[in-house]
C-alpha positions, 0 to 999 in steps of 0.5 A, spaced: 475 305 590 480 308 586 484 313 591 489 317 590 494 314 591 493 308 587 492 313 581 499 317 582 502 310 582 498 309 575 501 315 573 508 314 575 508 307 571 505 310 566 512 315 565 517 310 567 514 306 560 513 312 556 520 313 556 522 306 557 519 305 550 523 311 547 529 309 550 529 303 547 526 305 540 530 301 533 527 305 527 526 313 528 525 318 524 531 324 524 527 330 529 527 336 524 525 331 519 518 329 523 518 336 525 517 338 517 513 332 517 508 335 521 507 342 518 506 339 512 501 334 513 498 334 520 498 331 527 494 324 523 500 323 519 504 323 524 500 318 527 500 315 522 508 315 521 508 313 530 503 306 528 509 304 522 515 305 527 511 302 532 509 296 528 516 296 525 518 295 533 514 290 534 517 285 528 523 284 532 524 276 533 518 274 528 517 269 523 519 272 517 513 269 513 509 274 519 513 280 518 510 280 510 503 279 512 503 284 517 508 289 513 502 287 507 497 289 512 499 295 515 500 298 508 493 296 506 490 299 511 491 306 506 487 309 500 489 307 493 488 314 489 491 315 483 498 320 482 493 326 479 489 325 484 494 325 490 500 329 487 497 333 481 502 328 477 501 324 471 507 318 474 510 319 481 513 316 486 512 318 493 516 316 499 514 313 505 514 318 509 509 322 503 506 316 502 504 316 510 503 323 510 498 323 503 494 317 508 493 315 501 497 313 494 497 308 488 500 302 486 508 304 486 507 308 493 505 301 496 509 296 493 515 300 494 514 302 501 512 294 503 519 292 499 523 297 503 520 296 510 520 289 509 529 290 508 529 294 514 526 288 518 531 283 516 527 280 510 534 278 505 534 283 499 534 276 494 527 275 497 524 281 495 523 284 489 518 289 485 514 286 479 511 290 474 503 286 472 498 287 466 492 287 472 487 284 468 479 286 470 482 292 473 481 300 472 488 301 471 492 295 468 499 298 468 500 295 476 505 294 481 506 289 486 511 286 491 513 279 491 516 275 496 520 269 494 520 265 501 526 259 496 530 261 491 527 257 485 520 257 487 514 260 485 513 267 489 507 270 493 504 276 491 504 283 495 498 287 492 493 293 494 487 291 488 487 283 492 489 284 499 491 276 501 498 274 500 498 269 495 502 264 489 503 268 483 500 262 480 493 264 483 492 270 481 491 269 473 488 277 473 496 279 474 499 278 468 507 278 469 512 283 466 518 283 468 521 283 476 527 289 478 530 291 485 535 298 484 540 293 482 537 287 477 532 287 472 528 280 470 523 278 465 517 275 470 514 268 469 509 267 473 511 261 476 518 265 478 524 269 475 526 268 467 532 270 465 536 276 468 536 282 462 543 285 462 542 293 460 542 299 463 538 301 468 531 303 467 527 308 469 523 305 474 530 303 477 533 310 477 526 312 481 527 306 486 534 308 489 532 315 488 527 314 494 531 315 499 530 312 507 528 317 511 526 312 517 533 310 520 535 304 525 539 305 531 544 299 530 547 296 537 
């Protein structure tokens, strides 16, 4: 029979591990910061920022190609609903920590949170970039989507909210690419891989990118 003892020896495990776990956490969120998160959005949005800082934790050491799919797979987990519908606003980008507390967004809100988390994860920046898609078949056409560039000069994989499986440009012909930009390059999009690099100023969607700020902060060791 489960007695007494065993259970105080249980719960003391239970404590050392709880604060072994807070102890050694690399991604967090400022206090105060999670404290006006609460008030706006409730106690199911702040589990759901807890399961991204949790995931993020657990990428340490992991195969780059892993931490793609399962950065594309915990952000999927959310609802797509348009910018009016969310925000009452016609185009909007939220941040993650709006997005996580909304528990819903549209194709910007995943494509830039799967790009940010993944550069906080280690993946190098030359990697990632944000490419806007004509989606063809699809309710709304104008699309946004992350892709991956596991080489340089190859054909990258595609990051989505619509097709939920990461795969080559070259396989999803219902993605009409357009043009690929980080905060700081902008590309003309092929779908077999980056065109020529444009030279000019910084488009609107770029200013909206570096705009966004990263409220989830590592410890650095």
């Amino acid at each position: 029979m489960f007695n007494i003892k065993h259970l105080i020896i249980l719960l003391i495990t239970l404590v050392v591990a709880g604060v072994t776990a807070t102890t050694t956490t690399r991604f967090f969120v400022p206090e105060k910061l999670v404290g006006n998160f609460e008030k706006k959005y409730g106690g199911q949005a702040v589990r759901r920022l807890n399961s991204l800082l949790g995931m993020m934790e657990k990428q340490a050491g992991l195969p780059e190609d892993q931490i793609v799919v399962n950065v594309n797979n915990f952000f999927n987990q959310l609802e797509y609903r348009s910018d009016i519908k969310t925000w009452n606003k016609s185009d909007y980008w939220a941040s993650r920590l709006e997005f996580l507390g909304k528990g819903q967004g549209d194709c910007e809100d995943y494509a830039v949170a799967k790009f940010l988390t993944m550069i906080q994860l280690g993946v190098p920046g030359e990697k990632l970039f944000l490419t806007y898609v004509r989606a063809v078949g699809f309710p709304e056409p104008a699309h946004l989507v992350t892709t991956y560039y596991k080489e340089p000069d190859t054909v990258p994989f595609v990051l989505d909210n619509y097709n939920k499986k990461i795969l080559p440009a070259t396989q999803r012909p219902d993605l009409v690419p357009v043009y690929s930009f980080t905060a700081k390059d902008l590309y003309i999009q092929k779908q077999h891989g980056l065109g020529k690099r444009v030279s000019r100023g910084l488009l609107k969607n770029q200013l909206n990118l570096k705009a966004i700020d990263l409220e989830i902060q590592e410890i650095k060791n």
